[in-house]
LUMVO-482743 format. One record per residue: chain; x, y, z of N, C-alpha, C in turn; residue in three letters. Coordinates in nm, 4 decimals. Layout:
<recs>
{chain->A, n.east->X, n.north->Y, n.up->Z, ca.east->X, ca.north->Y, ca.up->Z, c.east->X, c.north->Y, c.up->Z, res->ALA}
...
</recs>
This chain:
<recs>
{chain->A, n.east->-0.8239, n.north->2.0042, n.up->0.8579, ca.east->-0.7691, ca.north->1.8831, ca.up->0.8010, c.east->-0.6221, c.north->1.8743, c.up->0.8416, res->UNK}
{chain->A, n.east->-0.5675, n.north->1.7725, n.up->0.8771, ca.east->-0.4549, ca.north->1.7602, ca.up->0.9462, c.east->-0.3375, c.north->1.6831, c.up->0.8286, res->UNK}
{chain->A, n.east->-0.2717, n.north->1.7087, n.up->0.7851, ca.east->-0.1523, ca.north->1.6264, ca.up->0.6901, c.east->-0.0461, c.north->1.6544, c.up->0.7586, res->UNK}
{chain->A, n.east->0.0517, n.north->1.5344, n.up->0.6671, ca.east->0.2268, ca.north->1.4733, ca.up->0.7362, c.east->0.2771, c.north->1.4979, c.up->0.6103, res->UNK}
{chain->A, n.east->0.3918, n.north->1.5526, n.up->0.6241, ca.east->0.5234, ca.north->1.5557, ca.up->0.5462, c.east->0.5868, c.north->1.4656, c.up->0.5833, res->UNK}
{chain->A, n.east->0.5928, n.north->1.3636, n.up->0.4283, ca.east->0.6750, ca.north->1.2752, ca.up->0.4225, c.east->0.8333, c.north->1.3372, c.up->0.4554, res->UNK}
{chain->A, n.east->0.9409, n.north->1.2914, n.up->0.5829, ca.east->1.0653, ca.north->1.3269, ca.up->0.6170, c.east->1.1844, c.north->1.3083, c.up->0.5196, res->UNK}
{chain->A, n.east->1.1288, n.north->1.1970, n.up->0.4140, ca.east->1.2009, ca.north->1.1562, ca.up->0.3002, c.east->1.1705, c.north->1.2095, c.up->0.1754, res->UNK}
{chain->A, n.east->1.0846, n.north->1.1523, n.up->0.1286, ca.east->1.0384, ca.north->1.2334, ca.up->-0.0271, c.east->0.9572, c.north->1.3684, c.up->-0.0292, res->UNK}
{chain->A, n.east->0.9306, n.north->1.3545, n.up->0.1398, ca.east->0.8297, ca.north->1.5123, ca.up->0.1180, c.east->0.7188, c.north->1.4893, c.up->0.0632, res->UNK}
{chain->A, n.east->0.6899, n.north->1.3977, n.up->-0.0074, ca.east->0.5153, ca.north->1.3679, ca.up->-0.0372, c.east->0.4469, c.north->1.4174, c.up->0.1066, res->UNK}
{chain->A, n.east->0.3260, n.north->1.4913, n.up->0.0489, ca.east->0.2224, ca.north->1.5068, ca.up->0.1564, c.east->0.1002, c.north->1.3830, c.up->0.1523, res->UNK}
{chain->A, n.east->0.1197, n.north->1.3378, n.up->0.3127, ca.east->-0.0006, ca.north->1.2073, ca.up->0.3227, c.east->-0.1381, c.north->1.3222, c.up->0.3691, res->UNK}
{chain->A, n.east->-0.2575, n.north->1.2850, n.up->0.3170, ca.east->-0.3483, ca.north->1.4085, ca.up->0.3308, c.east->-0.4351, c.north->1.2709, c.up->0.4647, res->UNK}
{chain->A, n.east->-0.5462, n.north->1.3302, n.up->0.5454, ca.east->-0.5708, ca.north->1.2481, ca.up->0.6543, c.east->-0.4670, c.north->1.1351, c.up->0.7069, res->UNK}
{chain->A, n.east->-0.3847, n.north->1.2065, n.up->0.7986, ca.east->-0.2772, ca.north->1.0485, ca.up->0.8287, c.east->-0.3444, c.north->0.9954, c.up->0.9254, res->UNK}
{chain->A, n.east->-0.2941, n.north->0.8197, n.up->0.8950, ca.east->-0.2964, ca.north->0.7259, ca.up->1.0199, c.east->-0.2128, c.north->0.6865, c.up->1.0472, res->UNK}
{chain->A, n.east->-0.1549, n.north->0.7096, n.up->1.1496, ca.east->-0.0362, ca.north->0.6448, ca.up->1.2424, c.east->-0.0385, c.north->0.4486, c.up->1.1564, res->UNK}
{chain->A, n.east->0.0846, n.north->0.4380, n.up->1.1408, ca.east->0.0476, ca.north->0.2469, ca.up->1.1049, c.east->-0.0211, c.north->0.2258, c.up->1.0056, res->UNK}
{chain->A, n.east->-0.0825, n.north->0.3035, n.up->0.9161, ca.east->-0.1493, ca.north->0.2784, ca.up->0.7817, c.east->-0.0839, c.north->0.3552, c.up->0.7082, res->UNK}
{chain->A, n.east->-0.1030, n.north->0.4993, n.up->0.7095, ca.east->-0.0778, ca.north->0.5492, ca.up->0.6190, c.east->0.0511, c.north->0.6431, c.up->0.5956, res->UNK}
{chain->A, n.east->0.0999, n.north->0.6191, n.up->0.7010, ca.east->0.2422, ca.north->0.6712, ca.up->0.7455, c.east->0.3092, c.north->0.6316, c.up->0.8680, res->UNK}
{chain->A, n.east->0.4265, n.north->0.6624, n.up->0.8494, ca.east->0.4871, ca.north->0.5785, ca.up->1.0159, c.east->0.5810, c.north->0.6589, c.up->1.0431, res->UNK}
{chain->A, n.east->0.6265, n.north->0.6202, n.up->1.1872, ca.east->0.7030, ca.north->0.7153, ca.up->1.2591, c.east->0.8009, c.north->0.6527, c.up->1.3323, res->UNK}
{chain->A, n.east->0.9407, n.north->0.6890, n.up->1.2664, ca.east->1.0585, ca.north->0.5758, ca.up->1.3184, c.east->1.1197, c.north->0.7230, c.up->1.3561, res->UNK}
{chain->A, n.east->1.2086, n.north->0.6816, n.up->1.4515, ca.east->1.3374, ca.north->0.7419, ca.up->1.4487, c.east->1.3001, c.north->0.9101, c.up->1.4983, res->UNK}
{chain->A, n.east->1.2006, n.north->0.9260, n.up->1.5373, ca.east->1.1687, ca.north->1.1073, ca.up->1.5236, c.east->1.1025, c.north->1.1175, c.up->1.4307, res->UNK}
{chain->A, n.east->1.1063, n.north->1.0407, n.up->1.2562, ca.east->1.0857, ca.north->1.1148, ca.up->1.1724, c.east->0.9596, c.north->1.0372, c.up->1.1045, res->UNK}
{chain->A, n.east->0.8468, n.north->1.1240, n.up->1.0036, ca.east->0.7856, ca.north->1.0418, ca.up->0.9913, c.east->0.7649, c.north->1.0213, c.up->0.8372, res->UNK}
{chain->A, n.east->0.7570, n.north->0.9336, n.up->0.8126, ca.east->0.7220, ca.north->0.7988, ca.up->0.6775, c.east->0.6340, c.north->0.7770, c.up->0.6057, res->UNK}
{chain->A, n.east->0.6221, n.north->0.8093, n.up->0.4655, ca.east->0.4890, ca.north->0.7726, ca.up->0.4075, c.east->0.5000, c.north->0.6190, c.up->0.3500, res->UNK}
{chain->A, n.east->0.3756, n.north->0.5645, n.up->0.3341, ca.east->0.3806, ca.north->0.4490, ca.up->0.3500, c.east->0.4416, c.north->0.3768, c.up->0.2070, res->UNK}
{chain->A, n.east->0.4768, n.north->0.4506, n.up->0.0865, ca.east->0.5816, ca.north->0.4312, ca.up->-0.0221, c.east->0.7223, c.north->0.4119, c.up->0.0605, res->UNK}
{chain->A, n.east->0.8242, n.north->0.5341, n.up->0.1286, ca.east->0.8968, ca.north->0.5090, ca.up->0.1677, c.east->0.9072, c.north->0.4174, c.up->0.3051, res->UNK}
{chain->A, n.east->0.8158, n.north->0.3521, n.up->0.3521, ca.east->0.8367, ca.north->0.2487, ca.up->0.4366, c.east->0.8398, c.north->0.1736, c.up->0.3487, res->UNK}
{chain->A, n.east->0.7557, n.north->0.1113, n.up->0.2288, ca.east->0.7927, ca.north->-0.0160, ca.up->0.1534, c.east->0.9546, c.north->-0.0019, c.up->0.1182, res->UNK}
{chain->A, n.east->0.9843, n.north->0.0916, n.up->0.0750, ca.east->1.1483, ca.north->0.0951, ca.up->0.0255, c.east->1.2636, c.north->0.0784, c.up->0.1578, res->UNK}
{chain->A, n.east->1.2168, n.north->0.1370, n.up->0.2298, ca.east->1.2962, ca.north->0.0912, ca.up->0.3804, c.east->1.2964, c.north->-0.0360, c.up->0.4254, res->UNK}
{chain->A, n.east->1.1809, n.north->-0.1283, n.up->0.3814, ca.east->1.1667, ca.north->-0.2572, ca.up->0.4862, c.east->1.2563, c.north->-0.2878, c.up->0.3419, res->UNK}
{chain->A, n.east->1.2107, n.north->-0.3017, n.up->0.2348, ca.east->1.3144, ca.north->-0.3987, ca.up->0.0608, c.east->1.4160, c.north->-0.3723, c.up->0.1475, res->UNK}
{chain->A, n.east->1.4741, n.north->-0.2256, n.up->0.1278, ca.east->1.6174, ca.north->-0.2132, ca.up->0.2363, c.east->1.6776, c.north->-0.2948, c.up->0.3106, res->UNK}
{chain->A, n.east->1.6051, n.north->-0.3204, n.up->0.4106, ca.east->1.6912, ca.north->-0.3352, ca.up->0.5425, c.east->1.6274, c.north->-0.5236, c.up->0.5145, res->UNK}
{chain->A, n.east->1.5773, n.north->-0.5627, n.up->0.4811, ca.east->1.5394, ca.north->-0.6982, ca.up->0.4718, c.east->1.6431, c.north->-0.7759, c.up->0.4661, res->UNK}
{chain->A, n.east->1.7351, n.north->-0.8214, n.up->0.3413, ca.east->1.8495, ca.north->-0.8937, ca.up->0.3477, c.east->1.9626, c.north->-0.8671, c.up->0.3680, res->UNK}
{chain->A, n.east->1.9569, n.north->-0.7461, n.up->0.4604, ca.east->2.0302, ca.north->-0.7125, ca.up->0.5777, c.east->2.0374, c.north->-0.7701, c.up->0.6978, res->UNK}
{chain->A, n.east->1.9150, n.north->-0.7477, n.up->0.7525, ca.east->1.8672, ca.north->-0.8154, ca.up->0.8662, c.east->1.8439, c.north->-0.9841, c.up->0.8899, res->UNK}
{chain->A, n.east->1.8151, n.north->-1.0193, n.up->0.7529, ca.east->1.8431, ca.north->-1.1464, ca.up->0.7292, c.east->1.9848, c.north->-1.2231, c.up->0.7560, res->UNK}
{chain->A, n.east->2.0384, n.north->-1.1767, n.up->0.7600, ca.east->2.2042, ca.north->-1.1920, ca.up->0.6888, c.east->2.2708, c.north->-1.1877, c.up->0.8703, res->UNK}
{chain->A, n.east->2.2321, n.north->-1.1429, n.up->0.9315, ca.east->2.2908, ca.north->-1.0923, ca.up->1.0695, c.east->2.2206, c.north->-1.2096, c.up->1.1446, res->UNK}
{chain->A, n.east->2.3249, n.north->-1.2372, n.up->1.2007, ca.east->2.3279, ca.north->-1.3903, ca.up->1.3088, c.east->2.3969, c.north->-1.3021, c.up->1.4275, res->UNK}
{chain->A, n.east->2.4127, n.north->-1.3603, n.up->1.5401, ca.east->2.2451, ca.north->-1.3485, ca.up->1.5727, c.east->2.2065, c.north->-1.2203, c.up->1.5643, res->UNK}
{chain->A, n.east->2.0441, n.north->-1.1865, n.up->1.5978, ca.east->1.9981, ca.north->-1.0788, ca.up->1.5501, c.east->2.0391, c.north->-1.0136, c.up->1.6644, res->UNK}
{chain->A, n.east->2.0594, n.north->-0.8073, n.up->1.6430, ca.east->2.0944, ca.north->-0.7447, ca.up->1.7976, c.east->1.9952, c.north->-0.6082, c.up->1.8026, res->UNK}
{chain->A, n.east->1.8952, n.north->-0.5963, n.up->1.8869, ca.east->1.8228, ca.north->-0.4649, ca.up->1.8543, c.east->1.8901, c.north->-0.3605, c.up->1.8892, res->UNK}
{chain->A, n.east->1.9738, n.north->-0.3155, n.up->1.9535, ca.east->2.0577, ca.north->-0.2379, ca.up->1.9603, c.east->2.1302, c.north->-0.2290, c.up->1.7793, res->UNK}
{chain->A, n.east->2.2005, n.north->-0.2508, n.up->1.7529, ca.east->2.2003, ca.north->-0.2857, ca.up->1.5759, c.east->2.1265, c.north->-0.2661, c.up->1.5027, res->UNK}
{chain->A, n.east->2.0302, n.north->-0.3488, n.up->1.5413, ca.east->1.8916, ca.north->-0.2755, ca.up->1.4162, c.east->1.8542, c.north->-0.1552, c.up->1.4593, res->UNK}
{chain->A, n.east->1.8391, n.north->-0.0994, n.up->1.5900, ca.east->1.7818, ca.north->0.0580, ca.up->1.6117, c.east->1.8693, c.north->0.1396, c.up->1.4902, res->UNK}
{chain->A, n.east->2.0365, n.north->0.1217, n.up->1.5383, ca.east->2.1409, ca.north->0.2035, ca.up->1.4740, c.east->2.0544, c.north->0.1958, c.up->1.3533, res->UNK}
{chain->A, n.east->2.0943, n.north->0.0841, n.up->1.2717, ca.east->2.0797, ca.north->0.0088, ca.up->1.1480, c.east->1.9033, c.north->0.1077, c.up->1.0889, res->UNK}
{chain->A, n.east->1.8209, n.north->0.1116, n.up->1.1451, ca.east->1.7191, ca.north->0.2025, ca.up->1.0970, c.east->1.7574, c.north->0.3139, c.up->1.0929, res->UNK}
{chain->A, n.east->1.8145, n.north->0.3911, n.up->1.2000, ca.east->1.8545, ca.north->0.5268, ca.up->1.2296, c.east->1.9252, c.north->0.6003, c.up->1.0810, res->UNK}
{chain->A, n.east->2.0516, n.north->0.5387, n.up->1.1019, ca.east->2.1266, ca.north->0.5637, ca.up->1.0065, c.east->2.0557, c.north->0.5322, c.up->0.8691, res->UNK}
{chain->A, n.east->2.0011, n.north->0.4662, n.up->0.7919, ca.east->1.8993, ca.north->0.4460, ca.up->0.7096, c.east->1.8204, c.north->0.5671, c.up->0.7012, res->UNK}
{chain->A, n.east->1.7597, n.north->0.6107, n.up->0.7642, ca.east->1.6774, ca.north->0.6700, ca.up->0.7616, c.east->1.7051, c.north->0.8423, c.up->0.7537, res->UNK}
{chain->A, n.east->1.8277, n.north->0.8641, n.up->0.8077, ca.east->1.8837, ca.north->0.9722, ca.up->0.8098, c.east->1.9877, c.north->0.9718, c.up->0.6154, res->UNK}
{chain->A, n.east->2.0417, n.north->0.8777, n.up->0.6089, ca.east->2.0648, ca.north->0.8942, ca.up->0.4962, c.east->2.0037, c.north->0.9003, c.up->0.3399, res->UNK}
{chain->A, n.east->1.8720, n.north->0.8517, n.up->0.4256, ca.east->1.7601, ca.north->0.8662, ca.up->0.3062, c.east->1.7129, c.north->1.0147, c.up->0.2611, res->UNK}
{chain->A, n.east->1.7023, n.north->1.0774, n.up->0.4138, ca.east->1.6956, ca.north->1.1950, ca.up->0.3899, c.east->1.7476, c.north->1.2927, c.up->0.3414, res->UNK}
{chain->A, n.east->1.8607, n.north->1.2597, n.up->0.3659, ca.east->2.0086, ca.north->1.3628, ca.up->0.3243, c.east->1.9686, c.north->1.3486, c.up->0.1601, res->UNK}
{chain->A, n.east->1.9524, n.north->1.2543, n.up->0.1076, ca.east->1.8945, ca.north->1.1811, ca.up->-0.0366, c.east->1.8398, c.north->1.2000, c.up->-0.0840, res->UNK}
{chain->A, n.east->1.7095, n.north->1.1895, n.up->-0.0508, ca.east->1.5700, ca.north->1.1744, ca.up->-0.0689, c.east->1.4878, c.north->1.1140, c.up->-0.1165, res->UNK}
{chain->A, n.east->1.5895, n.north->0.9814, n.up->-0.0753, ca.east->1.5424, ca.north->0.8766, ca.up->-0.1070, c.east->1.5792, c.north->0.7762, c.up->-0.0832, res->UNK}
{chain->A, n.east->1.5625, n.north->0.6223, n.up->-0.0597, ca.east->1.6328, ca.north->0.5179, ca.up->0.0236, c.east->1.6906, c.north->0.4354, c.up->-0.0903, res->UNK}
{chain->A, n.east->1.8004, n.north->0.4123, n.up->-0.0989, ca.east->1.9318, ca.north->0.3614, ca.up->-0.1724, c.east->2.0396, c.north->0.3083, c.up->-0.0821, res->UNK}
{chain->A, n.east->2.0068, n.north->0.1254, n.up->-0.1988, ca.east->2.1324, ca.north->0.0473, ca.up->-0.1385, c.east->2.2825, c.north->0.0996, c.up->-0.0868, res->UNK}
{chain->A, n.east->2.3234, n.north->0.0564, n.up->-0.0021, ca.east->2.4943, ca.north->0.0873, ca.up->0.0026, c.east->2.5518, c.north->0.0752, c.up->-0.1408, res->UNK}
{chain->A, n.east->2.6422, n.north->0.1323, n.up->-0.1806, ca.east->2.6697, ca.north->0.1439, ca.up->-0.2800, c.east->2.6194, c.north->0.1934, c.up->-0.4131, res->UNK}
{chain->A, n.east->2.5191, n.north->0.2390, n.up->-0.4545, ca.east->2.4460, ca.north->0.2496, ca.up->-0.5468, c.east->2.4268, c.north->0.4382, c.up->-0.5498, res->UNK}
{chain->A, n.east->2.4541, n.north->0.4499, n.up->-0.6968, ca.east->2.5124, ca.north->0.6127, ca.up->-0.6821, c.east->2.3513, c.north->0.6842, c.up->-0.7549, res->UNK}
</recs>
């Protein structure tokens, strides 16, 4: 039986699917709780940015995603 460690909360996904049941940004990979909290995240962010730059959003996930970890968990800018 094959399982993923969530890179963020560490939840174990037991049978993963790539795109269902976990995801894989950045190197690291995602259970599909902390992707819902990543996209809330970065949503009216990305909204907000005229024009849009994928270079920006790569960063813009990266960094997200690394600070979630440091965390362990995904939290607005500012929010202690």
């Amino acid at each position: 039986m094959k399982t993923i460690t969530c890179d963020v909360c560490k939840h174990t996904v037991q049978q993963p699917t790539v795109g269902r049941s976990y995801f894989y940004f950045a190197h690291r990979d995602i259970c599909e709780s902390c992707k819902e909290d990543l996209d809330s995240l970065l949503r009216p962010i990305i909204r907000a940015k005229q024009p849009f730059n994928y270079e920006w959003f790569n960063r813009l996930l990266q960094d997200s995603i690394e600070n979630a970890i440091s965390k362990g968990r995904f939290e607005a800018p500012g929010d202690n």
